[in-house]
C-alpha positions in Angstrom: 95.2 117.4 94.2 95.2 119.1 91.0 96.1 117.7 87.2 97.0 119.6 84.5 99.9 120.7 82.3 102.6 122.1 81.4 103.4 123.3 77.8 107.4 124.4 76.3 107.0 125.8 72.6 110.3 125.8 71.1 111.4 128.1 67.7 113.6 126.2 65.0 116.4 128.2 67.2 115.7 126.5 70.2 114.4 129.1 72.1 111.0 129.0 73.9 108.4 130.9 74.8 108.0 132.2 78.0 104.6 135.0 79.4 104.7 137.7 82.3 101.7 136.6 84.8 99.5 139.7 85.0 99.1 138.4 88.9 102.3 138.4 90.1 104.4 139.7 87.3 106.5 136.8 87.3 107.5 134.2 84.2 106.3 131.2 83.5 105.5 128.8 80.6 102.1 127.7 79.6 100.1 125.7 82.2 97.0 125.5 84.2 94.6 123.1 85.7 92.3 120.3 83.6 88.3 121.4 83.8 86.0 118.5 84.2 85.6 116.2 80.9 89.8 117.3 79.4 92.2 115.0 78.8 96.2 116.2 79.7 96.6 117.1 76.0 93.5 119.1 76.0 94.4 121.2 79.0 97.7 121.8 77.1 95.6 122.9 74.0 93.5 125.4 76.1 96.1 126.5 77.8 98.5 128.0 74.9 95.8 128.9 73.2 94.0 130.8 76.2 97.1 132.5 77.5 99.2 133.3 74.0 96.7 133.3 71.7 98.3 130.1 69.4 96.5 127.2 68.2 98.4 124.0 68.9 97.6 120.5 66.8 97.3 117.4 68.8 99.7 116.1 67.3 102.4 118.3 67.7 102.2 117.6 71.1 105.3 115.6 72.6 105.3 114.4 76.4 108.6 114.6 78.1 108.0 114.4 81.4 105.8 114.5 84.5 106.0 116.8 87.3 104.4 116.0 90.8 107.3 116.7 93.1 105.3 117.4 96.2 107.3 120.7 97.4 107.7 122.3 94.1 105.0 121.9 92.2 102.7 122.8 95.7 100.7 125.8 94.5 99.7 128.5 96.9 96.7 130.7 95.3 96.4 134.4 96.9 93.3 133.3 98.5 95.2 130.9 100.7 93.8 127.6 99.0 96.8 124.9 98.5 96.7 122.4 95.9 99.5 119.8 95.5 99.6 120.0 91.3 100.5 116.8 89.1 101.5 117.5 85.6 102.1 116.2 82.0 105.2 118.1 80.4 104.5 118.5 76.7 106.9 119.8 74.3 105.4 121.7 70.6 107.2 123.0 67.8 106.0 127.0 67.2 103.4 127.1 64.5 104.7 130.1 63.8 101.5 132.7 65.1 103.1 135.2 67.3 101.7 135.0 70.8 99.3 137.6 71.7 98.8 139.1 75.4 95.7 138.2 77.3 94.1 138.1 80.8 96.8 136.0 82.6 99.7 136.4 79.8 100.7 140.7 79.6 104.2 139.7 77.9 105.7 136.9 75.9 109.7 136.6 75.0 111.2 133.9 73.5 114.5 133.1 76.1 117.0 130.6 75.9 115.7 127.9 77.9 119.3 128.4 80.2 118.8 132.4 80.5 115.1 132.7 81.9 113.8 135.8 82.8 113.7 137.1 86.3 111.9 136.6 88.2 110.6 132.8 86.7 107.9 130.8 88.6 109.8 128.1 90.2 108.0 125.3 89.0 108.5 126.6 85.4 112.0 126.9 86.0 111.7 122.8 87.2 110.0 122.2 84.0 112.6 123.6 81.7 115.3 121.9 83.8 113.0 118.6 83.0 113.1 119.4 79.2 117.0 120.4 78.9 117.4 116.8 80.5 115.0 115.6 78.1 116.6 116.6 75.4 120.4 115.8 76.1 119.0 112.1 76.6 115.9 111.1 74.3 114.7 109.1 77.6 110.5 110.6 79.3 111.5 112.1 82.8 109.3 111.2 85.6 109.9 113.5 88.6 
């Protein structure tokens, strides 16, 4: 079992930013595991600023959802280890630093959050699905 989260920065536009794993070369949002002694909105602090390089207030962090579905949010790491990952969906709007490329991150584009880039890791793709829904109805999604 693995907690962490999961992070969507959204432009004024509405479009969100998205990073090309140096590992597989597919898309994906910013995420990753907690280290001993973070809280959900630290990892999600870390995280965006590790991986694009943008500092995020604590504040400016939303939660809009969890994600622990058991079959799509199972992670499979290339040295066979499994971990079944449980997540805290936060939403931020862009400071307005550009995102920079780094060890895990080689790309960023801000997509549409309906016309992701191909290929996107599938639970990213669950996330933004999680958000849209999040956003047509005001209401937290637990999933």
């Amino acid at each position: 079992l693995c907690p962490g989260s999961q992070v969507v920065l959204v432009r004024d536009d509405g479009r969100i930013l998205v990073q090309r794993r140096t590992d597989s070369g597919s898309w994906e949002i910013p995420s990753g595991a907690a280290e001993p002694g973070q809280s959900f909105r630290d990892v999600a602090r870390a995280e965006v600023l590790e991986e694009a390089g943008i500092g995020l207030e604590p504040a400016n962090l939303v939660p809009f959802a969890t994600f622990s579905d058991p079959v799509q949010h199972l992670l499979v790491y290339p040295n066979g280890d499994q971990v079944h990952a449980f997540a805290l969906c936060f939403w931020a709007p862009w400071t307005g630093a550009e995102p920079a490329a780094s060890d895990e991150a080689i790309e960023h584009r801000w997509v549409r959050p309906d016309a992701l880039p191909v290929p996107t890791h599938p639970p990213t793709a669950q996330v933004i699905r999680l958000y849209l829904e999040y956003r047509s109805t005001g209401q937290f999604v637990a999933d």
